[in-house]
N, CA and C atoms as an extended XYZ file, in Angstrom:
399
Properties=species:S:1:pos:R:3:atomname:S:1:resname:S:1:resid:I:1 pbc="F F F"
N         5.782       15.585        0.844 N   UNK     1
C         5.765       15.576        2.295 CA  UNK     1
C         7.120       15.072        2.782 C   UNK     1
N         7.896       16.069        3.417 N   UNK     2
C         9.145       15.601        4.252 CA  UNK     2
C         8.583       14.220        4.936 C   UNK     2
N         7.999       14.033        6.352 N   UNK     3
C         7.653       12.926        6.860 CA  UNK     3
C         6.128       12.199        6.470 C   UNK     3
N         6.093       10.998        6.546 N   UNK     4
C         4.478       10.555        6.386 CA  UNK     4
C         4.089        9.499        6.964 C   UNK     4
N         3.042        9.136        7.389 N   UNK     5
C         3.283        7.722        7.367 CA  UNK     5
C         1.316        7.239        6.416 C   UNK     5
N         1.700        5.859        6.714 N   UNK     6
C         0.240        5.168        5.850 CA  UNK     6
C        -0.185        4.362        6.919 C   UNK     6
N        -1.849        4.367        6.955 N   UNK     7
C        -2.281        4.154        7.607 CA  UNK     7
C        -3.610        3.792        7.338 C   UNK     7
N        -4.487        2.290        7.746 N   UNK     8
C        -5.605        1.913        7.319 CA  UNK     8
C        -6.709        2.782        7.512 C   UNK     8
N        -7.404        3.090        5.828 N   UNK     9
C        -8.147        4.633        6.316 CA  UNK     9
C        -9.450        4.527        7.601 C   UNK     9
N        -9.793        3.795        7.661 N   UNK    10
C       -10.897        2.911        8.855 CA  UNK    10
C        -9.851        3.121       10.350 C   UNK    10
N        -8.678        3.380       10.191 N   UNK    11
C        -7.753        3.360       12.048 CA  UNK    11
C        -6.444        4.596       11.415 C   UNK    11
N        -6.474        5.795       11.030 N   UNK    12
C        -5.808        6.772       10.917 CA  UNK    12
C        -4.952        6.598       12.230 C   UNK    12
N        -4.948        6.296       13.000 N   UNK    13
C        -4.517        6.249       14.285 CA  UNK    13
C        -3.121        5.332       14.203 C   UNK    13
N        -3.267        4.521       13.462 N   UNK    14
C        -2.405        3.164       13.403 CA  UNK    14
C        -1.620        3.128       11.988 C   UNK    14
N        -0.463        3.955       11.799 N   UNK    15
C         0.153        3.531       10.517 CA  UNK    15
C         1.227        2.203       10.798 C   UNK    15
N         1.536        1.699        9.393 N   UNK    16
C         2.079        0.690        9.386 CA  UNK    16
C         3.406        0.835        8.665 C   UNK    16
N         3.191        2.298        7.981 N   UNK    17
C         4.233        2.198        7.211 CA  UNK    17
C         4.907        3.888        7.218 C   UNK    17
N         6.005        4.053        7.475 N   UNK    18
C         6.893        5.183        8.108 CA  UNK    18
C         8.013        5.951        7.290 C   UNK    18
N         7.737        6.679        6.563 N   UNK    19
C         8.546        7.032        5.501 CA  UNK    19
C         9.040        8.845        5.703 C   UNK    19
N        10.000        8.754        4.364 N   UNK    20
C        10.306       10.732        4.097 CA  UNK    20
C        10.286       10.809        2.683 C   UNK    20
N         9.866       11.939        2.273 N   UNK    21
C        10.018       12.214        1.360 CA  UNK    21
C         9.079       12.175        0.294 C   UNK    21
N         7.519       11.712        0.319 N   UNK    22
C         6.516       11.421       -0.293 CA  UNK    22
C         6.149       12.385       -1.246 C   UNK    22
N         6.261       11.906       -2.515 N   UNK    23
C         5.976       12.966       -3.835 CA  UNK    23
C         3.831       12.540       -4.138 C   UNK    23
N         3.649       13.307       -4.144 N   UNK    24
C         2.388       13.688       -5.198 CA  UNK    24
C         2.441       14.643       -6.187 C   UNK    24
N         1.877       14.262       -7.516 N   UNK    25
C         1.662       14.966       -8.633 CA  UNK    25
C         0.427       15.014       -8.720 C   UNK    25
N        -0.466       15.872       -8.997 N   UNK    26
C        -1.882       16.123       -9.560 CA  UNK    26
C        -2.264       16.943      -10.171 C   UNK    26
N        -3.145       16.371      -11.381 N   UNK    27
C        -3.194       17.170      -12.496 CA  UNK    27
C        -4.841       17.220      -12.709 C   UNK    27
N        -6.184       18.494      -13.086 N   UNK    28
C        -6.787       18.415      -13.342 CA  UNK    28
C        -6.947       19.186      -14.748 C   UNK    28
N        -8.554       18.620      -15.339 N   UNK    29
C        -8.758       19.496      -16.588 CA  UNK    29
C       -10.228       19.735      -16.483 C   UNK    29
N       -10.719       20.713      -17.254 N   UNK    30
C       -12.389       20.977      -17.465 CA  UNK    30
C       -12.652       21.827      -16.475 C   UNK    30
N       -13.986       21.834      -16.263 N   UNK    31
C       -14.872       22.236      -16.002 CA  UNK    31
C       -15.026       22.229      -14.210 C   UNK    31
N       -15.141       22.949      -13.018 N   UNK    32
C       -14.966       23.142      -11.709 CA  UNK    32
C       -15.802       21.970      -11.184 C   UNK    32
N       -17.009       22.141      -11.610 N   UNK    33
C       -18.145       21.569      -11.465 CA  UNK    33
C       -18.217       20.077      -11.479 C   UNK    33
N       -17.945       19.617      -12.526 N   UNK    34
C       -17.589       18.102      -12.785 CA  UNK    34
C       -15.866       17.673      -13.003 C   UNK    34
N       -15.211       17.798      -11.906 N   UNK    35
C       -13.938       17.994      -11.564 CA  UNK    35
C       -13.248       16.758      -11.208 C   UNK    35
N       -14.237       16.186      -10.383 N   UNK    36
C       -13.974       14.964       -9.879 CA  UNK    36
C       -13.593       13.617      -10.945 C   UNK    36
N       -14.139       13.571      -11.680 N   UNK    37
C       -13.971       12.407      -12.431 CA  UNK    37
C       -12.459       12.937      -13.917 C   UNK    37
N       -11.579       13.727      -13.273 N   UNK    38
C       -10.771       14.090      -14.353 CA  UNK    38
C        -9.486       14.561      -13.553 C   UNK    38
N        -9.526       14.068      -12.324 N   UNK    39
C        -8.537       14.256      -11.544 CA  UNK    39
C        -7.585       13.079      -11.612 C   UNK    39
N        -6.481       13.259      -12.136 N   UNK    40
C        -5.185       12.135      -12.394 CA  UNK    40
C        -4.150       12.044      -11.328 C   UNK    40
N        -4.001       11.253      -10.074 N   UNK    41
C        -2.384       11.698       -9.446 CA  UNK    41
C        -1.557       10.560       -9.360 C   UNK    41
N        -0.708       10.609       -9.307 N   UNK    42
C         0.386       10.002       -9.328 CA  UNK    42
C         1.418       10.470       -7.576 C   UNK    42
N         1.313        9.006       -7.077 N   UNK    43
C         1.709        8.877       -5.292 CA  UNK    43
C         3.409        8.187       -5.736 C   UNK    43
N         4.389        8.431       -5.500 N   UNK    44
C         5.344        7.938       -5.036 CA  UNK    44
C         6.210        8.098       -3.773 C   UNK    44
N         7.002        6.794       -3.228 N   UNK    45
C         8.013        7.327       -2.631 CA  UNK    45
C         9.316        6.418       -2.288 C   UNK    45
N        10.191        6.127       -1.729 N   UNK    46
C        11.149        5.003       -1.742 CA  UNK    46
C        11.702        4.601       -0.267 C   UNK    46
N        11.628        3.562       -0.042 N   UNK    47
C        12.284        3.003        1.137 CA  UNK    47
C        11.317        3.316        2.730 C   UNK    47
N        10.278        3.570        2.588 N   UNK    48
C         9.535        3.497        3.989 CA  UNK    48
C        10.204        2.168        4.849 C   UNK    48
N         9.646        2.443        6.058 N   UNK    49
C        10.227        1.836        6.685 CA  UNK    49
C         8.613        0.998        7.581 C   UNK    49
N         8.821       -0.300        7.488 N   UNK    50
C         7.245       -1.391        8.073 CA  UNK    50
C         7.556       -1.789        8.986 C   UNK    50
N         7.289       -1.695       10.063 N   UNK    51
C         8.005       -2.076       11.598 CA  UNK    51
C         7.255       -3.448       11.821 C   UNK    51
N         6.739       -3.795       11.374 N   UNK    52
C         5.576       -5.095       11.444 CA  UNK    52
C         4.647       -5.366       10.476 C   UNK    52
N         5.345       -5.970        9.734 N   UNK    53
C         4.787       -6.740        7.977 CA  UNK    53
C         3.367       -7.525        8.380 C   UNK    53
N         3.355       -8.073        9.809 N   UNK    54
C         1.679       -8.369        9.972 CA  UNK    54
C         0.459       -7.469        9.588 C   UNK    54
N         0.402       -6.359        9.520 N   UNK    55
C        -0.301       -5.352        8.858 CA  UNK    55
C        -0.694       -5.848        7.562 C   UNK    55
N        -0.090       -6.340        6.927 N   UNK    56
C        -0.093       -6.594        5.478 CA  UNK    56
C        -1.168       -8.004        5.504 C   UNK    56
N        -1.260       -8.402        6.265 N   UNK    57
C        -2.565       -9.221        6.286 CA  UNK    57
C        -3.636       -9.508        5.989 C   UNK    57
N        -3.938       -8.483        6.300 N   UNK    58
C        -5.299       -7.268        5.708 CA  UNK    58
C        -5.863       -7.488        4.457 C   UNK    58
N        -4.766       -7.547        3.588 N   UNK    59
C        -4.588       -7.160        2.126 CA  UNK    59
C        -3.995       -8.720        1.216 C   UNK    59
N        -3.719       -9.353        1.827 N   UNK    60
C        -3.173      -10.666        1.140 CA  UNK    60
C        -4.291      -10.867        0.692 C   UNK    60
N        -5.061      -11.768       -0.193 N   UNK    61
C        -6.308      -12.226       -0.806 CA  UNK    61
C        -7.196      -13.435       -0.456 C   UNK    61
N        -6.033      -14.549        0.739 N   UNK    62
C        -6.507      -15.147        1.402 CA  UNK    62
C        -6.079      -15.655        2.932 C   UNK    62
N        -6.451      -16.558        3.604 N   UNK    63
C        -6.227      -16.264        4.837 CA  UNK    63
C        -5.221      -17.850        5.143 C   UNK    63
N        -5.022      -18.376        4.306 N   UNK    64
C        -4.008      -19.731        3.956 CA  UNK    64
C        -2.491      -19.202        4.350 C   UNK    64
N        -2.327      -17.403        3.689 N   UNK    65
C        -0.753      -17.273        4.247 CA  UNK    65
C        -1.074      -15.889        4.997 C   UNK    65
N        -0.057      -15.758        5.633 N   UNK    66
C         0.262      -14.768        6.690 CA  UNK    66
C         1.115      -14.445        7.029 C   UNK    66
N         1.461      -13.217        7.477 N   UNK    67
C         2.675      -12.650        8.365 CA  UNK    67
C         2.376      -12.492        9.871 C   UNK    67
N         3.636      -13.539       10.145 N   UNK    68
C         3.635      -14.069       11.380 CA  UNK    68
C         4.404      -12.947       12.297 C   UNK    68
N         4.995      -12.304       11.938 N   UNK    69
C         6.230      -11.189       11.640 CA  UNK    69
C         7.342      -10.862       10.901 C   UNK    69
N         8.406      -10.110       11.368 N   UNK    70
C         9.062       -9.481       10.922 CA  UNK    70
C         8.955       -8.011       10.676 C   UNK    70
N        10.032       -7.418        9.656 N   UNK    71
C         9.883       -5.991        9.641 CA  UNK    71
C        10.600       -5.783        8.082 C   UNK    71
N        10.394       -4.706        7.588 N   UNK    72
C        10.541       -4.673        6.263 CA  UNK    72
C        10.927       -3.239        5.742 C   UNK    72
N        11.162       -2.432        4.639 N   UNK    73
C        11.377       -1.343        3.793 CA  UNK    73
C         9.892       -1.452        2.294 C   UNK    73
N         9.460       -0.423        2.321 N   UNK    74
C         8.380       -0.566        0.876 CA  UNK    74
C         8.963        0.856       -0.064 C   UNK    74
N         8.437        0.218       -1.183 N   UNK    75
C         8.764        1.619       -2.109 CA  UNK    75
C         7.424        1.408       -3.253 C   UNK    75
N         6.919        2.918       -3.405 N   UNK    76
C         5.827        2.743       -4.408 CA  UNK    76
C         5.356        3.419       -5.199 C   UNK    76
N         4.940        2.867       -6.246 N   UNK    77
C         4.677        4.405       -7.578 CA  UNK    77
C         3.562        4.058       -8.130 C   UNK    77
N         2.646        4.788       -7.620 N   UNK    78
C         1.021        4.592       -7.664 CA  UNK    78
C         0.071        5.251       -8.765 C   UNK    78
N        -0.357        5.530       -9.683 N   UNK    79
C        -1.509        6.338      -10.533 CA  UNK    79
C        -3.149        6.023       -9.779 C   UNK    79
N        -3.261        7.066       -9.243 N   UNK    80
C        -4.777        6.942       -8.637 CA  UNK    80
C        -5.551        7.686       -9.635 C   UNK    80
N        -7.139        6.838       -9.952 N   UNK    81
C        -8.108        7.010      -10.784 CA  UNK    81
C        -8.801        8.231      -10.470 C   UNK    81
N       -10.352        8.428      -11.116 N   UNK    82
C       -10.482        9.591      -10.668 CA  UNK    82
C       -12.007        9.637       -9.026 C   UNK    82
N       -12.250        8.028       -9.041 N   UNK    83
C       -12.443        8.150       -7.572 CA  UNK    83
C       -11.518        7.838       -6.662 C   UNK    83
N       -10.430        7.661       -6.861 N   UNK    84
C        -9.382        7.996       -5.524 CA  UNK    84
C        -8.661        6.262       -5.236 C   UNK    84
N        -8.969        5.605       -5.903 N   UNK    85
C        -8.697        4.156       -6.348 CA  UNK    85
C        -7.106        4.103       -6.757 C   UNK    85
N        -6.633        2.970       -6.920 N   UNK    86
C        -5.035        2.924       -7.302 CA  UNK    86
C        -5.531        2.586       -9.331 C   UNK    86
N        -5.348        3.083       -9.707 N   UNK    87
C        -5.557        2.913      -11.225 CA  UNK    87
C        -4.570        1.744      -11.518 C   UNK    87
N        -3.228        2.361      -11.631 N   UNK    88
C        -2.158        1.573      -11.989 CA  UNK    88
C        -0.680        1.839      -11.001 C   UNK    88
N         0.111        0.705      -11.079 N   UNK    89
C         1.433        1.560       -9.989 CA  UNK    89
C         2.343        0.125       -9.797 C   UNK    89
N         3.481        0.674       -8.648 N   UNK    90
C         3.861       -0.751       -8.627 CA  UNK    90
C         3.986       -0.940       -7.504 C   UNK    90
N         4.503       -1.635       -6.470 N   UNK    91
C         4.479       -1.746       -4.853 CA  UNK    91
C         5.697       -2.724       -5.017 C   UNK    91
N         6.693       -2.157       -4.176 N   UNK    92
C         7.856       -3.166       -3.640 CA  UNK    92
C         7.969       -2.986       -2.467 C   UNK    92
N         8.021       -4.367       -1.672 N   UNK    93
C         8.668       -4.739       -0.328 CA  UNK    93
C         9.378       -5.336       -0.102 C   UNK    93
N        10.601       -5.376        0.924 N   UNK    94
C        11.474       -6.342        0.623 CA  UNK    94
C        11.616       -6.428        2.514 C   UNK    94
N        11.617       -7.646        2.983 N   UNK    95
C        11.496       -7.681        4.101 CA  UNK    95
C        12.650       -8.974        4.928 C   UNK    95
N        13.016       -8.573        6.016 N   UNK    96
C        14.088       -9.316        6.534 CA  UNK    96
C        13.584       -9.840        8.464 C   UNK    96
N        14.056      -10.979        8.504 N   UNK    97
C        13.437      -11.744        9.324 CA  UNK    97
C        12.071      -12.323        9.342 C   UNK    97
N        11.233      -12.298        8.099 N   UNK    98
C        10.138      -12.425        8.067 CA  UNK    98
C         9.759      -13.855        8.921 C   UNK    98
N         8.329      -14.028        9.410 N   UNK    99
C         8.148      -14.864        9.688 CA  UNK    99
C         6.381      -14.897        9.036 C   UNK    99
N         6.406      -16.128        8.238 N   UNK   100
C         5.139      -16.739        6.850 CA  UNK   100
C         4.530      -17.751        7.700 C   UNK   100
N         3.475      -17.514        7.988 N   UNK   101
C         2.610      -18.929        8.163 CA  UNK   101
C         1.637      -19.266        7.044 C   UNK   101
N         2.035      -20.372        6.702 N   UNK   102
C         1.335      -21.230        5.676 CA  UNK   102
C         0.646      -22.402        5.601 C   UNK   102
N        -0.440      -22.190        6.125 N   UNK   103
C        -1.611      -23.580        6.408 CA  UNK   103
C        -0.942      -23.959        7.951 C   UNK   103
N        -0.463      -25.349        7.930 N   UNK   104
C         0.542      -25.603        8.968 CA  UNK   104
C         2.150      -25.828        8.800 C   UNK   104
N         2.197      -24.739        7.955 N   UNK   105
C         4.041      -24.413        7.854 CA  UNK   105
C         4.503      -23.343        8.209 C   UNK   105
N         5.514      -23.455        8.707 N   UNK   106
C         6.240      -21.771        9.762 CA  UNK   106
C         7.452      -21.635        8.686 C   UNK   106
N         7.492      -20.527        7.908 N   UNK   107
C         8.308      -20.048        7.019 CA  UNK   107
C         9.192      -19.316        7.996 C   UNK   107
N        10.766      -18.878        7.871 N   UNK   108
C        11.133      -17.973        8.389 CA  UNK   108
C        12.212      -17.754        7.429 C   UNK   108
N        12.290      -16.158        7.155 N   UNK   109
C        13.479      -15.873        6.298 CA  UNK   109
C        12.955      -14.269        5.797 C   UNK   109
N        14.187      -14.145        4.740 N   UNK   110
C        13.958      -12.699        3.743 CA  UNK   110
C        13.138      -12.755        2.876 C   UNK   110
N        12.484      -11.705        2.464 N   UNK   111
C        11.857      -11.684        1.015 CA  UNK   111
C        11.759      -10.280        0.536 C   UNK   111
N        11.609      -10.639       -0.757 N   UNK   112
C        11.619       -9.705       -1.877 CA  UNK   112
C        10.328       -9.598       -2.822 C   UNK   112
N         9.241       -8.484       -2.748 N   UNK   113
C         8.340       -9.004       -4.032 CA  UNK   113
C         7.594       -7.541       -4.321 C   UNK   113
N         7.981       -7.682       -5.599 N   UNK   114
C         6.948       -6.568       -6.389 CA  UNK   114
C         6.079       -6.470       -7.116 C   UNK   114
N         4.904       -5.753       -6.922 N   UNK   115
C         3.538       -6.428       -7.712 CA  UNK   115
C         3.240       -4.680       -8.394 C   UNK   115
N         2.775       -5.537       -9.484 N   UNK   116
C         2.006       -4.665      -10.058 CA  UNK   116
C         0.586       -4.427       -9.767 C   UNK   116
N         0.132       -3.063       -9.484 N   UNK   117
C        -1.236       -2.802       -8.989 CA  UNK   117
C        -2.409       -2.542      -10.002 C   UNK   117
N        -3.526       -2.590       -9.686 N   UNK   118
C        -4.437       -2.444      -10.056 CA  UNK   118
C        -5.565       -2.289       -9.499 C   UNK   118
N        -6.722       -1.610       -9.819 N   UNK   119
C        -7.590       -1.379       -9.072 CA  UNK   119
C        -8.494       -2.772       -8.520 C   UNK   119
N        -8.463       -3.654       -7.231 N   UNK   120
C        -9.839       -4.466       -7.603 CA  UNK   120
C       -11.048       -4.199       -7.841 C   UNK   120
N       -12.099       -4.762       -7.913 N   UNK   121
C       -13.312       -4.418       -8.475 CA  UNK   121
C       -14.475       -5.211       -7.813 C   UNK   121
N       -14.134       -6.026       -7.441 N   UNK   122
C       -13.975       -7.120       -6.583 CA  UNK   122
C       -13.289       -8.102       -5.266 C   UNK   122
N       -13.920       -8.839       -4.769 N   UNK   123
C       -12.886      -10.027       -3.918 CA  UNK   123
C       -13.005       -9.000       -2.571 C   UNK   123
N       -11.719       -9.868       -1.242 N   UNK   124
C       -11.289       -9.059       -0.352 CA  UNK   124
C       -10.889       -7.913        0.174 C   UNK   124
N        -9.794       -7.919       -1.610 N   UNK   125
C        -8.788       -6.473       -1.157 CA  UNK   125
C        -9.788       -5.414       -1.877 C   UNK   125
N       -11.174       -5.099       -2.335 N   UNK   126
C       -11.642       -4.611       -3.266 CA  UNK   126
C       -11.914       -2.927       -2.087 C   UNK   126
N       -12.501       -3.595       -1.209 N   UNK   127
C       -13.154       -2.274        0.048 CA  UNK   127
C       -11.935       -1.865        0.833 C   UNK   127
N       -10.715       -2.415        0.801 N   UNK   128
C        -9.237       -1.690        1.564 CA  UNK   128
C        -8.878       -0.513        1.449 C   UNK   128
N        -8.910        0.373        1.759 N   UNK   129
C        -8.576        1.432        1.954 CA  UNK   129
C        -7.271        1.689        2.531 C   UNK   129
N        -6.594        3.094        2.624 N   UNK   130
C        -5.537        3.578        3.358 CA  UNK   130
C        -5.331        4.829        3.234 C   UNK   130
N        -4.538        5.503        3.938 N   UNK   131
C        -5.200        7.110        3.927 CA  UNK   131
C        -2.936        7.700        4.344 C   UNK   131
N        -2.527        8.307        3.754 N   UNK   132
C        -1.505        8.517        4.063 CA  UNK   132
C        -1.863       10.162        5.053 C   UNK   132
N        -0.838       10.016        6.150 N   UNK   133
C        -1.242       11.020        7.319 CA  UNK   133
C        -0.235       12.135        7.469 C   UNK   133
């Protein structure tokens, strides 16, 4: 996809994250019928653009830290399972002017952090969704 953006699949309406260039690969095997559970893809793309890292809130695991603001760039290389889950991948953001609230501490500055993904199974981030548009 030349343009895209991502967007919480529950508010399609509202992306958070603004990019070009979005690669998908997908690969199936077998049988038409039972198709679903043998579907492999692989989501990448580099340098989106996050106009408001508070979005990311959502998704932190607890409610101790936060984005107070700022604005940021993401880049990501995703393997989705075969219900539509992130299997494996990696997620980088690197964000400038941030502003962190932490319990009762006001962080302000840059950051940098890349996580390795995985599907939860569990917890908060387990029912998150996002739907690229």
């Amino acid at each position: 996809m030349q343009n895209f953006r991502i967007a919480p699949a529950e508010a399609p309406d509202q992306p958070y994250v603004y990019g070009q260039d979005l690669h998908i690969d997908a690969t199936a095997s077998g049988d038409r019928r039972t198709l679903d559970d043998r579907i492999h893809a692989r989501l990448w793309f580099k340098d989106a653009r996050v106009p408001d890292l508070r979005a990311y809130n959502r998704y932190l695991p607890n409610s101790r830290l936060k984005f107070v603001g700022g604005q940021g760039r993401a880049s990501a290389d995703l393997q989705f399972d075969g219900q539509g889950g992130v299997g494996s991948g990696r997620f980088r953001i690197v964000g400038t002017g941030v502003h962190l609230g932490l319990d009762q501490l006001a962080l302000l500055g840059n950051i940098g952090s890349t996580r390795n993904c995985s599907a939860p199974t569990s917890g908060p981030t387990a029912s998150k969704r996002m739907a690229a548009v």
